[in-house]
ZATIGU-511571 format. One record per residue: x negated, z, y of N, C-alpha, C in turn; residue in one letter. Coordinates in pm, whole numbers, plus 50000, padded with zeros to 5 digits. Atoms other than C-alpha are relative to their C-alpha. Layout:
XZYXZYXZYA...
***
This chain:
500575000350131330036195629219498855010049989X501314992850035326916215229295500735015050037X499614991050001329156244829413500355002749797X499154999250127330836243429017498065003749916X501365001250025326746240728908499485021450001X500304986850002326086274929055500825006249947X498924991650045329226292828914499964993849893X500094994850158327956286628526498915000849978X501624995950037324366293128580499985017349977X499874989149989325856328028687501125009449912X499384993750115328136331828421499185002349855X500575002250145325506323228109498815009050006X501404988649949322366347828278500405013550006X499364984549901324486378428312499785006649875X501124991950081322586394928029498535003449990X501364999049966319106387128140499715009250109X500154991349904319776404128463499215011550021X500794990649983318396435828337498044998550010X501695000850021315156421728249499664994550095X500605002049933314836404228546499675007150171X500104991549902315246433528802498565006349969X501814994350014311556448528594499454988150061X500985007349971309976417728701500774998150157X499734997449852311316421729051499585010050058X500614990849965309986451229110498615003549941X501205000050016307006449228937498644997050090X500665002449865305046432129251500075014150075X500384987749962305526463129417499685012849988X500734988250096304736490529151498554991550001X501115004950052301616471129139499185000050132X500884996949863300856474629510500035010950002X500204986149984301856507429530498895005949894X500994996150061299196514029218498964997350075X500965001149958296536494829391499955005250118X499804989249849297316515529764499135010049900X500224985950033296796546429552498695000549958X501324998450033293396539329401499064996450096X500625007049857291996519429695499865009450140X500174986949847293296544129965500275014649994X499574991149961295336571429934498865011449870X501264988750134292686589529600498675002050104X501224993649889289616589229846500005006250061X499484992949879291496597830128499745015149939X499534991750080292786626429908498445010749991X501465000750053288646631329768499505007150122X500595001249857287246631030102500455014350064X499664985349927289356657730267500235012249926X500524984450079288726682729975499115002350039X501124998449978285736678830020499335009150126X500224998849845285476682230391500705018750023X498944981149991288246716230322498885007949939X500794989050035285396730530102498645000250051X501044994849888282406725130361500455008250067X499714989749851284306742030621499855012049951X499644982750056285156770530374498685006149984X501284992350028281366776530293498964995950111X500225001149860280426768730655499005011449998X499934989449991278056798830725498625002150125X500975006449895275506809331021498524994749968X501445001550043272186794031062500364984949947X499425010150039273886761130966499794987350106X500155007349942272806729831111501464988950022X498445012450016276446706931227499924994350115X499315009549842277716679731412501555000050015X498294996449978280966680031584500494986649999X499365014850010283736648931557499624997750145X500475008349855282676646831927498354999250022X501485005049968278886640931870498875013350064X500754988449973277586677631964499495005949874X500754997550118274906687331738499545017550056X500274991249966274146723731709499825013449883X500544989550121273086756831474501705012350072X498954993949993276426776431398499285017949981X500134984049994276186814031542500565010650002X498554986950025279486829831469500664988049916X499045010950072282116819031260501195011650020X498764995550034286026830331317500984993149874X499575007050113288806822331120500554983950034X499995015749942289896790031331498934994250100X501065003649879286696785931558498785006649954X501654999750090282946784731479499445002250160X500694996649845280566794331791498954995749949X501055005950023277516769631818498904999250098X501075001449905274466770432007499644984049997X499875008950020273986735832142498585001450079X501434996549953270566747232321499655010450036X500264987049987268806776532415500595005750067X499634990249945270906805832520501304990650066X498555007049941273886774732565500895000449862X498654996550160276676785832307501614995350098X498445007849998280306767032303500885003149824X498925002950136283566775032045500484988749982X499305007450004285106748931912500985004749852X499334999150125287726742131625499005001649893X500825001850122286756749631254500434981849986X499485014249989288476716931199499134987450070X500765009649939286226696131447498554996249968X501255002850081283086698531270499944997349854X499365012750100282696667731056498725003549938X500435001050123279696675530878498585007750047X501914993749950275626688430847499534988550092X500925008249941273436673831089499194995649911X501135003850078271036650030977498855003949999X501344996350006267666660730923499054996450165X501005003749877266016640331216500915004750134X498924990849937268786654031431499915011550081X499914986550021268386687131386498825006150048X501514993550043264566687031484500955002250216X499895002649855264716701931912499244989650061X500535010649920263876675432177499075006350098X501254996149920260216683332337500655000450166X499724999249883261046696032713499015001450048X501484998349904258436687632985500385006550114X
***
């Protein structure tokens, strides 16, 4: 009896169908909107940003590297920046690896006795 039950629920709905595939997929147009404003637009934000420091990068420039080396940029190539990380101690690294300006208190040298 309950088999006969389902076979005329699915005969008398078979016009709604369309409307109820939008509300089936609506739950996930609605995550995928909130992903996009939440993560992937900052993300997005962020690494412009970060593309147009590098580009106006120039020497005399106080930076820190993604590995924590702080130092005054004294060359610049087109994929590699040359930084003095103390007196008369210069290292290349990637343009790419330097995440941003040093901070102010940072940037001051550490008194040598």
């Amino acid at each position: 009896m309950i088999d006969w039950a389902y076979a005329m629920t699915g005969a008398q709905g078979g016009g709604a169908q369309g409307g109820n595939a939008l509300w089936t997929f609506l739950p996930l147009i609605l995550v995928f909107v909130i992903f996009y404003f939440l993560l992937i637009r900052p993300q997005q934000k962020k690494a412009k940003e970060h593309r147009q420091f590098l580009e106006n990068l120039k020497r005399g420039d106080r930076v820190v590297t993604s590995g924590g080396l702080y130092g005054e940029v004294t060359g610049i190539a087109d994929q590699t920046v040359t930084m003095e990380i103390a007196p008369k101690i210069r290292v290349r690294i990637g343009r790419g690896y330097i995440a941003g300006f040093a901070p102010k208190e940072a940037s001051k040298p550490v008194n040598q006795k």
